[in-house]
C-alpha positions in Angstrom: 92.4 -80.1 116.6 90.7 -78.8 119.6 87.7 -76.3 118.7 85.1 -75.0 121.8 86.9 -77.5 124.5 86.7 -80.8 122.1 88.7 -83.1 120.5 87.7 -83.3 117.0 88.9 -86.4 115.2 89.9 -87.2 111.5 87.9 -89.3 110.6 85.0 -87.3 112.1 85.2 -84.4 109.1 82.3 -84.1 106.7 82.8 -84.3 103.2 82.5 -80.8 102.9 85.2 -79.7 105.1 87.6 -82.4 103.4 87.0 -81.2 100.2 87.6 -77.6 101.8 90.2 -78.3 103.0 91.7 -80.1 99.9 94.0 -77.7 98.2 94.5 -79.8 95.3 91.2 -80.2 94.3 90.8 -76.1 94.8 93.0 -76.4 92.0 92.7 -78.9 89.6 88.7 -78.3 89.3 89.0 -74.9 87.8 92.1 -75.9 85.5 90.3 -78.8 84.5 87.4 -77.1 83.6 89.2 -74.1 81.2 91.2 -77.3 80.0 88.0 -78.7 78.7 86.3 -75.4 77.5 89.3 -74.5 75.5 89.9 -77.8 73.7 86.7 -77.9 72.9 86.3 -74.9 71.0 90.0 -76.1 68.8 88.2 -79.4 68.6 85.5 -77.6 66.7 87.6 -75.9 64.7 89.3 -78.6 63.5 85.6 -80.3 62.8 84.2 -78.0 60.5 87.8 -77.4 59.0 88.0 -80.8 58.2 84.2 -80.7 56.4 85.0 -77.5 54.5 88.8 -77.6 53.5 89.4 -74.6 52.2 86.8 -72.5 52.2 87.0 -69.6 50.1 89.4 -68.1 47.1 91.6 -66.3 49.1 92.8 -68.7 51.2 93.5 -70.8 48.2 96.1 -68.0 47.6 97.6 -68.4 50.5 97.6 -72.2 50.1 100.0 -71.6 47.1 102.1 -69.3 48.6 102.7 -71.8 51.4 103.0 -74.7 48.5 105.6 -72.8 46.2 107.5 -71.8 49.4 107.2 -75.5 50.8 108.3 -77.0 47.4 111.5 -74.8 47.2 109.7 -72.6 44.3 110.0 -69.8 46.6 107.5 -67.0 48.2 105.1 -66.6 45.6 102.1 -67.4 43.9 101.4 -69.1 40.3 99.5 -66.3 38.9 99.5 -62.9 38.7 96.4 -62.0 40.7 95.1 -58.0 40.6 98.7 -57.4 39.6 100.0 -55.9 36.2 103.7 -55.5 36.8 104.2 -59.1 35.0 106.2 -61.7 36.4 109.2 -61.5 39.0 110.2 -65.3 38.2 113.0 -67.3 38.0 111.8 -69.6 35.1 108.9 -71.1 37.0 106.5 -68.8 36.6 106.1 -67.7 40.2 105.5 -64.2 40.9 107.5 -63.4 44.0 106.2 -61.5 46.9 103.1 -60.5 44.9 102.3 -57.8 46.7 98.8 -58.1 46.3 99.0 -60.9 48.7 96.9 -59.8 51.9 98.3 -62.6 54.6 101.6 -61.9 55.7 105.1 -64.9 56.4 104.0 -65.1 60.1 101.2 -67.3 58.7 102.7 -68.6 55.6 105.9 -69.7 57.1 104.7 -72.1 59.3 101.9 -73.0 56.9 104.7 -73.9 54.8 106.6 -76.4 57.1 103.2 -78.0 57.6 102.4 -78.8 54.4 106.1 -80.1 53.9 105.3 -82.6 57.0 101.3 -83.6 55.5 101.7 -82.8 51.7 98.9 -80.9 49.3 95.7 -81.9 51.2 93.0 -79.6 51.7 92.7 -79.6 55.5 96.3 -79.2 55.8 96.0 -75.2 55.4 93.5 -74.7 57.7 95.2 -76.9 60.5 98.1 -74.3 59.8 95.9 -71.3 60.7 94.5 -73.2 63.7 97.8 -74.4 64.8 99.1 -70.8 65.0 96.3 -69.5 66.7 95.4 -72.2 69.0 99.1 -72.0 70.4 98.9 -68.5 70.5 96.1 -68.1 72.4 96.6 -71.1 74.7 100.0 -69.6 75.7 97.9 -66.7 76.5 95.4 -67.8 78.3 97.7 -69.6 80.7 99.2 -66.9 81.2 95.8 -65.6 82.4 95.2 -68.4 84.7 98.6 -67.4 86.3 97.7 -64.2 87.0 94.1 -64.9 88.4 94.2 -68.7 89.7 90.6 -70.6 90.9 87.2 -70.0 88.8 87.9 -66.8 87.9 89.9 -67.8 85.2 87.9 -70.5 84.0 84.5 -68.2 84.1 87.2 -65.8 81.9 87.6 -68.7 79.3 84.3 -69.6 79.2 83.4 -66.5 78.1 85.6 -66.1 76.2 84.4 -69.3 73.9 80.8 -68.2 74.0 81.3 -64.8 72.6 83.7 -66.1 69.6 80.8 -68.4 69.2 78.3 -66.6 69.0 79.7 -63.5 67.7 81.5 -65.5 64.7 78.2 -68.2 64.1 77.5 -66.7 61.1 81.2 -66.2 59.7 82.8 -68.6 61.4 86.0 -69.6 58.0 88.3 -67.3 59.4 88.5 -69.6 62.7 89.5 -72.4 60.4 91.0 -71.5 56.9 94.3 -69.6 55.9 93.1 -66.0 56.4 94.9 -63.8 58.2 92.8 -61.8 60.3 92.3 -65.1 63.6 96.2 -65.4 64.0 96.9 -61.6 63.7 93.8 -60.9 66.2 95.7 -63.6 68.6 99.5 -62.2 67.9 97.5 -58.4 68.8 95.9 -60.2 71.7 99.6 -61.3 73.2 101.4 -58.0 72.5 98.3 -56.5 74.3 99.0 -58.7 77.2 102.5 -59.1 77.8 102.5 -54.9 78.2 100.1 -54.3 80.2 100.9 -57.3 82.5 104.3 -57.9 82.2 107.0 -56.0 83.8 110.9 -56.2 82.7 112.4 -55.8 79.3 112.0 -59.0 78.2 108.2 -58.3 78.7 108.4 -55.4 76.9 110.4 -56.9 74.0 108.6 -59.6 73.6 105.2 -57.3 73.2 106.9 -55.6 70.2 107.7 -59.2 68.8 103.9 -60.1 68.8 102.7 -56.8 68.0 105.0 -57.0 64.7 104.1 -60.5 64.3 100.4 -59.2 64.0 101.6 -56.8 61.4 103.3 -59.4 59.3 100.3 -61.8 59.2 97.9 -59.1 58.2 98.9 -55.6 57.7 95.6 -54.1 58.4 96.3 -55.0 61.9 98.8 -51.9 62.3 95.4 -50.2 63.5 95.2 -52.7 66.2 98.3 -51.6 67.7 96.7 -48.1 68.4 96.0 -49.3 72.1 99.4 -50.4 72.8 100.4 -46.6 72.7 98.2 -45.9 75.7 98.9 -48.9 77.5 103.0 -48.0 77.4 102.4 -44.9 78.4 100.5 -46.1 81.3 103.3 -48.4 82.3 105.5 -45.6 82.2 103.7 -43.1 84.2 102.9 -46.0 86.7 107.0 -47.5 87.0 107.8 -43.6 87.2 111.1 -44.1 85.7 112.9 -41.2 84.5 113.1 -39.4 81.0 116.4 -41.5 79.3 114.7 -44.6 81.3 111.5 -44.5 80.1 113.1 -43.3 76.3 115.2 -46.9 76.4 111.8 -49.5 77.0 110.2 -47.4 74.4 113.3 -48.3 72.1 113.2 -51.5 73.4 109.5 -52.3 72.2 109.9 -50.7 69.2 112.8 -52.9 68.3 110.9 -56.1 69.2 108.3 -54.5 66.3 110.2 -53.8 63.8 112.4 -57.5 64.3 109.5 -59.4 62.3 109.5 -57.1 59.5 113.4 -56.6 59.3 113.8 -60.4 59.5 111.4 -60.9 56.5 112.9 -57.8 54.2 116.2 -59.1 54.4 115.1 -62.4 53.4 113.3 -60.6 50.5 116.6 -58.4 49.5 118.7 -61.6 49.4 116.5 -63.5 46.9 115.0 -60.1 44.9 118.2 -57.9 45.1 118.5 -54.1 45.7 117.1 -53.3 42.4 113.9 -55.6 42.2 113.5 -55.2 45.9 113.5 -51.5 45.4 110.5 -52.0 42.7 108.3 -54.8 44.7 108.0 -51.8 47.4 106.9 -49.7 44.5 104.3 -51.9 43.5 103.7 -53.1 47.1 102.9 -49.4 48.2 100.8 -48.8 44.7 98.9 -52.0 45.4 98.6 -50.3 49.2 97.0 -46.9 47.9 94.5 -49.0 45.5 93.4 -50.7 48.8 93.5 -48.1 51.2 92.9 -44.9 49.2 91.6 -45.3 45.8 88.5 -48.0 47.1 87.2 -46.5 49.7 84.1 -44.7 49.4 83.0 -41.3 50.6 82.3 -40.9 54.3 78.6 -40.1 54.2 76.2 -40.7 57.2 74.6 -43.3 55.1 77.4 -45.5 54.2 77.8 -45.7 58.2 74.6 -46.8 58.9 74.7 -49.2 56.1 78.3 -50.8 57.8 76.6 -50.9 61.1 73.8 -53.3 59.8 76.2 -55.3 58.5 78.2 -55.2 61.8 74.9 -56.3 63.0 73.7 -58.9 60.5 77.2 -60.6 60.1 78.2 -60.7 63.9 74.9 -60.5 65.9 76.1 -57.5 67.9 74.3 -54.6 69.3 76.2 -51.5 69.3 73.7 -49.6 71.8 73.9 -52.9 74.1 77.8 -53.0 74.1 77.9 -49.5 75.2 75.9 -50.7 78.2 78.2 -53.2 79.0 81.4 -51.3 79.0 79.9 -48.5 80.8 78.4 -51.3 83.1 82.5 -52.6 83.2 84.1 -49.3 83.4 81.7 -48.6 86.8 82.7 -52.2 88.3 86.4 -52.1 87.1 86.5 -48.3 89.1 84.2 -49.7 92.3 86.5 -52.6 92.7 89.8 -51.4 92.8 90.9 -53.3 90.4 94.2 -52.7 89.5 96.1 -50.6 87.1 97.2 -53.0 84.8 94.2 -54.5 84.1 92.6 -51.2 83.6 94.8 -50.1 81.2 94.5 -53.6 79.3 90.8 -53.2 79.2 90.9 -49.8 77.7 93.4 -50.8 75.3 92.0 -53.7 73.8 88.8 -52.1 73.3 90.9 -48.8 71.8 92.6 -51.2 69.6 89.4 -52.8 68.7 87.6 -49.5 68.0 90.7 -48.3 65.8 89.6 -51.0 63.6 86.2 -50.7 63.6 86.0 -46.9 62.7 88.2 -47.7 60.2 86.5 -50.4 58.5 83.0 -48.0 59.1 84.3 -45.6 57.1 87.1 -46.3 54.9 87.3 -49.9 54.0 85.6 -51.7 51.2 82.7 -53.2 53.1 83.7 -56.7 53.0 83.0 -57.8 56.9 86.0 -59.9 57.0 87.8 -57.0 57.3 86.1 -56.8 60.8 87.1 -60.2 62.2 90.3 -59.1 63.9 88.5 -56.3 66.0 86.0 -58.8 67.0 88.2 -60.8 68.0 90.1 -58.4 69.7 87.0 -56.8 71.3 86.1 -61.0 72.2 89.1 -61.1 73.9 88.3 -57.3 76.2 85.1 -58.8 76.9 86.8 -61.3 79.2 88.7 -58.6 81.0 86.7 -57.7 83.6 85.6 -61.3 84.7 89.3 -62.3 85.2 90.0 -58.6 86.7 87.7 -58.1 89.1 87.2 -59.8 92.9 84.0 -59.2 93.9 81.6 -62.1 92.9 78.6 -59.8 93.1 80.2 -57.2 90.7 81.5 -60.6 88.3 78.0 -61.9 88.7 76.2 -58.7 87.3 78.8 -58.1 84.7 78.3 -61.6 83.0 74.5 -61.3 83.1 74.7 -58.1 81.3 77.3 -59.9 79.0 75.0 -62.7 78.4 72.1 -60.1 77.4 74.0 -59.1 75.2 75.4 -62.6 73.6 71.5 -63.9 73.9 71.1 -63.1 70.0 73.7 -64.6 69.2 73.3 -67.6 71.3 70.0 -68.6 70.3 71.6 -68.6 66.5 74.1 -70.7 67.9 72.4 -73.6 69.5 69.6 -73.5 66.7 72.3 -74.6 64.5 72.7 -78.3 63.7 75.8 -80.0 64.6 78.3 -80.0 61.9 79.1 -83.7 61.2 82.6 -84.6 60.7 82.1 -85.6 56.7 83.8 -84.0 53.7 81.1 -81.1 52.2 79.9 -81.7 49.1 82.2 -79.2 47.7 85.2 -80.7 49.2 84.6 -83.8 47.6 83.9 -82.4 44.2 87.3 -80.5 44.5 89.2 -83.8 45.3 87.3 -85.6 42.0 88.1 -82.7 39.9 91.9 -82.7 41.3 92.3 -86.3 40.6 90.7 -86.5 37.1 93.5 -84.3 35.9 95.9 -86.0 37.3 94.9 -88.9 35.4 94.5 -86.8 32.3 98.5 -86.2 33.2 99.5 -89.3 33.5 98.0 -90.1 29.9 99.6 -87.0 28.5 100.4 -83.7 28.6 97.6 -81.2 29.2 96.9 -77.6 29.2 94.8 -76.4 32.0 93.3 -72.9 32.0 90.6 -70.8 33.5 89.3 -67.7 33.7 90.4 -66.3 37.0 92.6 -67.4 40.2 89.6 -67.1 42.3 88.1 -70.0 40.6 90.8 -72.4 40.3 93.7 -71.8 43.5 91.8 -74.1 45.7 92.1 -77.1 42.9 95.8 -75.9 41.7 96.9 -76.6 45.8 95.9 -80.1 45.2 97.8 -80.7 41.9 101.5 -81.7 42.3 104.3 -79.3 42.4 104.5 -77.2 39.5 101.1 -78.0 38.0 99.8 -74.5 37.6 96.3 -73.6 35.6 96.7 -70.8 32.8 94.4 -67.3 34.2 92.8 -66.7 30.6 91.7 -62.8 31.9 95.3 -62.3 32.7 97.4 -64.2 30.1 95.1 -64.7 27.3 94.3 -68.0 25.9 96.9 -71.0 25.8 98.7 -70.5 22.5 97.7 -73.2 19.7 99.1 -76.7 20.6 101.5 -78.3 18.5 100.2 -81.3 16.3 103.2 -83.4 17.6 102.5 -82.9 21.3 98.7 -83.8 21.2 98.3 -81.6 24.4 94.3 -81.6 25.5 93.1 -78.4 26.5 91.3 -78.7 29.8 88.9 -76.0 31.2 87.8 -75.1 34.9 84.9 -73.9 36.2 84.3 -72.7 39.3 80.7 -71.0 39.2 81.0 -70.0 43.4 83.5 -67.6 42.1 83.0 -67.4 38.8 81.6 -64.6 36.3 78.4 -64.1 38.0 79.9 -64.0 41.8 82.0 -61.1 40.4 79.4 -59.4 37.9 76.5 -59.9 40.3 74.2 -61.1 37.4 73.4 -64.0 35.5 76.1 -65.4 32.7 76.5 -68.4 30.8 79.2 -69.7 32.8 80.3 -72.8 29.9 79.9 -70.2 26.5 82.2 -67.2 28.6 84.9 -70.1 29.1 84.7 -71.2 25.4 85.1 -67.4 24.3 88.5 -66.9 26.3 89.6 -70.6 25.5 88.2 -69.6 21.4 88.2 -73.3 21.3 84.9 -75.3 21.1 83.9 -77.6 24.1 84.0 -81.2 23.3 83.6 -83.0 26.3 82.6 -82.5 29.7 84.6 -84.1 32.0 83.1 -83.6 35.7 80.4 -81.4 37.2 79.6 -81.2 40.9 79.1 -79.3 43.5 80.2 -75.5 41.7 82.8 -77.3 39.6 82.4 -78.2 36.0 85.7 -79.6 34.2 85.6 -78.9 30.4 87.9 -80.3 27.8 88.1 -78.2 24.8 88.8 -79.5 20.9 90.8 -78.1 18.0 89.2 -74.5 16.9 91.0 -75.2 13.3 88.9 -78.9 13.3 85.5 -77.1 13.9 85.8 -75.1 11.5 86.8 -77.3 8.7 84.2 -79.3 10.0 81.4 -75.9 9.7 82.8 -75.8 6.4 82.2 -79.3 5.1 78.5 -78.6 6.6 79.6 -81.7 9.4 77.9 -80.5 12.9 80.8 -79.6 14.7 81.1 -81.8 18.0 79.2 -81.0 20.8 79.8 -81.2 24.0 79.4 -84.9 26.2 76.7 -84.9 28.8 78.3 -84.9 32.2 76.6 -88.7 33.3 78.4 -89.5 30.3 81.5 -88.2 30.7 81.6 -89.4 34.3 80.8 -92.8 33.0 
């Protein structure tokens, strides 16, 4: 190479210009890099899925949806939940597409084959949800890289994994239990995507797909569609196809929608039938209006305020300093020339994500969970303008005003001790309780019962197939045992979602039990953690025994009865 009248030879090159020149490393660096980021964040989630199990009631539902359909019981839970249509069963006692049940087949189909492969353990849901997500949004974000190769891809990742971190430190279950709201936010994130960057039919199809697999994991999510409208139209006005040409992609998106949902009713038609299919929509759009309509509370300015401190408290985010930062976005994204498609992604993820926000500000019940797939969404649009833009100077300013506003978050963050990967105490108490009564089953038969499926679906997805407790509130108590089957009445208590989560106030947890059983306890088999197993006695016995003036038998200690 001849530069200024020289000879300049190989071996003669600084370090600098080799690595310069070295297109491979160029490369690999910045893949390496998202590689690590990304796995890092699932390798987390797989950490504190592995200390918690599951995590809350509702994904104990979902659990036993996935169980029943893995077992060949069907799609159904064991009890009847909020419902009172009675049972849709075929002798089992499962209640078939209980349409009370708020996470859709796109997450408990494949929840289903997993626990087939790794049977009824307690991580096993939750490395479902993270499976369905994580692949998701890893097909996703290479994608991403593809469209905007070198460090501006892996500055897009890693911001991406610092705002889910910080914006989900104080909430962060739904990253790794069997909710729906994570893999619908990462289906919405996809249809988003393959729209605005995608060009073709196939593109355009395969949207719609993702987009109606969103709606089939979590039906709230419909709102998070709203964007998509703006974004097609976008794409049309920018391909300037003609009327019938830009009529047939809108058919074609809308049948990639609506093939999730058709798929799914037709599987419910052939096991329901017309007529009892007709009548789960009936209930399904009752149980709908209860949720959507008859809950909500009226739209004052105070009830606002009130969900905005709660947006505030439960996510660390400043409203007043977002609007900074998209207006500081919007001004960049327009000064850079970035182009049309990712404009119109920005503004409909962000429209998506404020559908679902306004909503949930307004008209939803209050429970912040109902958030987490417009955070995640709005995590997601956060990232946009990093990936989108050129100018390092613009990129530079835009994630120092992103980081401004994270910097509440992030200090919560790092204070936070490192999760060690060992069982919870609550995990471990619900693997004692699961296997005392299976070794109360293997010495006879047994009656389990308790109050309420919030307090017992975690424990039941333990149990073997078929074991299923008795919901006293809903069914009543067990019917008196006959004297020939010596079947021991066993009681579950679960007092984090017991009588006084639900009441609010104080209650005698043990004495409420004993009411609804209207048995006496006689021993107490296991307490831990929020779990207290209770074995009741004959109520005819006590009260032969009140009669003969014997003190009827009180309960064991629980060193005792653990000894």
């Amino acid at each position: 190479m001849e530069k200024c009248g020289l000879t300049c030879q190989p071996d003669s090159e600084t370090p600098a210009v080799i690595l310069g020149r070295n297109s491979w490393f160029r490369r690999t660096a910045p893949l390496l890099t998202a590689v690590v980021l990304w796995s890092g964040f699932v390798a987390y989630c797989l950490a504190t899925n592995f200390r918690q199990g599951l995590c809350c009631a509702d994904d104990g539902w979902f659990a036993i949806n996935a169980k029943c359909l893995a077992t060949g019981q069907g799609y159904g839970t064991t009890f009847l939940g909020f419902s009172t249509f009675g049972r849709h069963d075929d002798g089992q006692g499962i209640v078939l597409f209980n349409p009370y049940t708020g996470t859709g087949p796109a997450l408990i189909v494949p929840s289903a084959a997993i626990t087939s492969l790794f049977g009824f353990n307690d991580v096993v849901p939750g490395i479902s949800s993270i499976f369905v997500w994580s692949t998701v949004l890893t097909m996703l974000l290479w994608l991403l890289s593809r469209d905007c190769p070198g460090w501006r891809s892996s500055l897009g990742i890693g911001c991406y994994v610092v705002t889910i971190l910080t914006f989900f430190a104080r909430c962060f279950g739904q990253w790794h239990a069997l909710l729906g709201e994570i893999p619908a936010a990462a289906y919405l994130s996809m249809g988003h995507w393959l729209l605005a960057m995608g060009s073709g039919s196939v593109s355009l199809y395969l949207s719609g797909v993702f987009l109606g697999l969103a709606v089939q994991t979590k039906l709230l999510t419909l709102l998070g569609c709203a964007g998509t409208v703006v974004i097609l139209a976008i794409r049309l006005i920018g391909e300037q196809r003609g009327l019938r040409a830009s009529c047939a992609q809108i058919a074609i998106w809308m049948a990639g929608g609506a093939a999730p949902t058709l798929v799914f009713e037709s599987y419910k038609l052939d096991v329901l039938g017309s007529q009892r299919w007709l009548q789960n929509w009936s209930e399904f759009l009752i149980a709908l209006r209860e949720f959507t309509v008859d809950r909500p509370p009226a739209l004052t300015v105070a009830i606002v305020a009130k969900r905005c401190g709660q947006i505030h408290n439960t996510f660390q985010l400043n409203l007043l300093g977002l609007l900074v930062l998209l207006a500081v976005a919007i001004v960049l994204l327009i000064r850079n020339s970035v182009d049309w498609r990712w404009r119109s992604l920005f503004v409909g993820l962000l429209m998506s994500a404020a559908c679902g926000g306004v909503y949930w500000a307004c008209c939803s019940v209050g429970w912040p969970r109902y958030l987490t797939s417009s955070i995640a969404l709005l995590c997601f649009a956060l990232t946009i303008p990093v990936c989108a833009m050129s100018d390092w100077k613009a990129i530079s300013c835009y994630v120092a005003c992103l980081l401004i506003l994270l910097s509440p978050g992030i200090t919560g963050f790092v204070s936070r001790k490192w999760l060690p990967v060992v069982p919870s105490e609550e995990r471990v108490a619900r693997a004692r309780v699961a296997e005392i009564i299976e070794d109360l089953r293997g010495q006879g038969p047994v009656v389990l019962s308790s109050r309420l499926w919030t307090e017992f679906a975690d424990v039941e997805f333990l149990l073997a197939p078929g074991v299923r407790f008795r919901e006293l509130m809903t069914e009543g108590p067990p019917p008196r045992a006959n004297p020939s089957s010596m079947s021991r009445q066993i009681g579950l208590i679960n007092r984090r979602f017991g009588a006084a989560f639900r009441e609010e106030r104080s209650v005698d947890e043990a004495a409420d039990l004993e009411r609804l059983m209207r048995r006496p306890i006689k021993a107490v088999l296991f307490e831990g953690s929020s779990f207290q197993l209770l074995e009741f006695g004959d109520p005819t016995a006590a009260a032969a025994a009140k009669a003969d003036g014997t003190p009827a038998p009180r309960a064991a200690a629980a060193s005792d009865a653990r000894e």
